[in-house]
C-alpha positions in Angstrom: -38.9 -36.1 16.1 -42.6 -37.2 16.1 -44.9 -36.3 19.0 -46.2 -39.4 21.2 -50.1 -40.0 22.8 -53.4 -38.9 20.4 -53.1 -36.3 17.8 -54.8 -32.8 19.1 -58.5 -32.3 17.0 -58.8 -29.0 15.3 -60.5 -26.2 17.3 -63.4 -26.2 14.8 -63.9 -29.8 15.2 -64.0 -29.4 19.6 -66.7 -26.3 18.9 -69.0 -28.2 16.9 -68.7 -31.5 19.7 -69.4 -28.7 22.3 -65.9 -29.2 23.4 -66.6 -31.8 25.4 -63.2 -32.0 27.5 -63.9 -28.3 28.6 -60.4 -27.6 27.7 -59.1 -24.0 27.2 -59.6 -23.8 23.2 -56.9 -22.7 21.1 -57.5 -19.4 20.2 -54.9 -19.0 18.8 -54.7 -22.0 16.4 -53.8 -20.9 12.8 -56.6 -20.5 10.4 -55.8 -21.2 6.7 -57.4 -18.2 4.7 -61.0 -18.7 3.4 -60.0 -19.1 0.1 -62.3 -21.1 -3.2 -61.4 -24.6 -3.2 -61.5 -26.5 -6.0 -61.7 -30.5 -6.7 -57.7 -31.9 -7.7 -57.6 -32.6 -11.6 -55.9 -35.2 -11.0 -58.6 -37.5 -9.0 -60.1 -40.9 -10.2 -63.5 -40.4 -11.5 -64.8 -41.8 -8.5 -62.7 -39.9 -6.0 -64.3 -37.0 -7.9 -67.6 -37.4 -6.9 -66.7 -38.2 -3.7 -65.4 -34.9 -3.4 -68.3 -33.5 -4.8 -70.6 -35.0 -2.3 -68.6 -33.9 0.4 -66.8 -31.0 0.3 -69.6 -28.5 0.4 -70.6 -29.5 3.7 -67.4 -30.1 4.8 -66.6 -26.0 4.0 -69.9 -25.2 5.4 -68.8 -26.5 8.7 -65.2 -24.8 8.7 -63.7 -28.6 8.5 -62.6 -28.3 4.7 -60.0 -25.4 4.2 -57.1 -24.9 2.0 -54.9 -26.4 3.8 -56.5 -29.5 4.2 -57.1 -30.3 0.2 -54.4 -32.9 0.2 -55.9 -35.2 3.4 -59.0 -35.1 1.6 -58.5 -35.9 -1.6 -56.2 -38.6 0.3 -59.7 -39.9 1.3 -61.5 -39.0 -1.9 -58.5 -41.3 -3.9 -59.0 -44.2 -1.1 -63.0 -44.2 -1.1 -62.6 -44.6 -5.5 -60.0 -47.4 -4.8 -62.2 -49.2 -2.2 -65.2 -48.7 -4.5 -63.3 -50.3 -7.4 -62.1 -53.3 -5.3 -65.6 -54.1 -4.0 -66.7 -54.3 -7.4 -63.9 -56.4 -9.1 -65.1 -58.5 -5.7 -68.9 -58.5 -6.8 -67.6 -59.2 -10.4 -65.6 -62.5 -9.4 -66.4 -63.7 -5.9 -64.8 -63.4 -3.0 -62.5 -66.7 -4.0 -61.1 -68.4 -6.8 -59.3 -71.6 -7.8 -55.3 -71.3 -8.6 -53.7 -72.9 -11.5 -53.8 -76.0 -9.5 -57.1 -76.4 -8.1 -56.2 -74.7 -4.8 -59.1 -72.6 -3.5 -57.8 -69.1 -2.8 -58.7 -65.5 -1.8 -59.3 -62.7 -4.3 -56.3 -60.7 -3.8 -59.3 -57.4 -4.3 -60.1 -58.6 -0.4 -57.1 -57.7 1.0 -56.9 -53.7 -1.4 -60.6 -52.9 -0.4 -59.8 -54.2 3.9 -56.7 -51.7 3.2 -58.6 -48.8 1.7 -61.5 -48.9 4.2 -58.6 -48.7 6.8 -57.5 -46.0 5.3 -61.0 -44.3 4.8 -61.9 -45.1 8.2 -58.6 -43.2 9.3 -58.9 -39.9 7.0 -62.5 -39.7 7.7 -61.9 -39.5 11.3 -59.6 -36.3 10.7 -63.0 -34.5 9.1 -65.3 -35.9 11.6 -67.2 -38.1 9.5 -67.7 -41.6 11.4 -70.2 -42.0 12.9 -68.9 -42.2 16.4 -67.4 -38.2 15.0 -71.2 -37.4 14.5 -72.7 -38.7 17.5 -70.2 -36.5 19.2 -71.4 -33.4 17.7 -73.8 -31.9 20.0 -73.6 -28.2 18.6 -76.5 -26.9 16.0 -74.8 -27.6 12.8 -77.4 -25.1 11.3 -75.7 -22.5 13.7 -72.7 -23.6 12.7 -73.2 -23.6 9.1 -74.8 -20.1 9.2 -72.1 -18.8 11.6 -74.7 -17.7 14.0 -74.9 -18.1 17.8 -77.7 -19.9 19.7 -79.0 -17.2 22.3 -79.0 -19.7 25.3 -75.1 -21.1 23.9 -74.1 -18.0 24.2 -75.0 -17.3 27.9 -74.0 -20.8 29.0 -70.5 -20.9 27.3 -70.3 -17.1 28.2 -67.6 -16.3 31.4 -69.7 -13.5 32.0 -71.7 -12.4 34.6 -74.9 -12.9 33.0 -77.5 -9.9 34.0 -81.1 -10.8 33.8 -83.5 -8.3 32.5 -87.5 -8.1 32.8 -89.3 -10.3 35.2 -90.8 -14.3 35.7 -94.1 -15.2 33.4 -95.0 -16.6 36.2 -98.1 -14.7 38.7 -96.4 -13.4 41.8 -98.5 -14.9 45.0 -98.6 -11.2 46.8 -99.8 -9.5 43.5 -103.0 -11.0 44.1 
């Protein structure tokens, strides 16, 4: 039975927009194990590249796992399909006359409309439109180098925060 309303984000993908909704996380969400992944044999040339442009930062921000090498070669395969479309549309033009003189549509219209649906759709999963982007309001540099921004850490923190030393400011009755 399929689940109704919007598809849950991954965890990683709420910690790099700053979690925005300031939902409990999930904790608890599996992790796939951080494991070498490797560009599909069996992608298009283009799709290839694609992946190859991509991945690495994609696995640098914990958005790329193992578990996930399907999806994106999904979008890797759609981008090299899309590509190909736009330039048999290049090649020929955007119409054509039929066998009787009737002006028509290049049928390569309607394939790259469909693949950049279907690029637009995947690349929301790994938080690459730019509406995904714009959303991110975390250091990607922390992110990437799994460290913790001092201040993040004391305003995300359900601590009681303790403040140590004094103000850099001159204190009136010093003086």
């Amino acid at each position: 039975m399929a689940k109704t309303g919007r598809k849950p984000k991954p965890t990683a993908l709420k910690k790099l927009e700053g979690n925005p909704g300031k939902r409990p996380l999930n904790e608890l969400e599996p992790v796939p194990p951080n494991v070498s992944i490797h560009c599909p044999q069996y992608l298009l040339p283009d799709a290839r590249r694609e992946w190859k442009r991509l991945a690495p930062v994609l696995i640098q921000m914990g958005l790329l796992t193992a578990a996930d090498v399907v999806p994106f070669a999904a979008y890797c395969t759609a981008f090299a399909r899309w590509k190909e479309a736009e330039e048999e549309i290049t090649k020929h033009g955007s119409i054509y006359k039929d066998g009787e003189g009737r002006i028509r549509p290049n049928p390569y219209i309607a394939i790259a409309n469909q693949q950049l649906r279907e690029i637009k759709s995947l690349a929301a999963e790994f938080g690459l439109t730019p509406s995904n982007r714009s959303a991110m309001i975390a250091n990607v540099m922390s992110a990437m180098n799994q460290n913790a921004d001092p201040m993040e850490t004391i305003l995300l923190s359900d601590d009681d925060v303790q403040i140590v030393g004094g103000s850099n400011f001159y204190d009136e009755e010093a003086e």
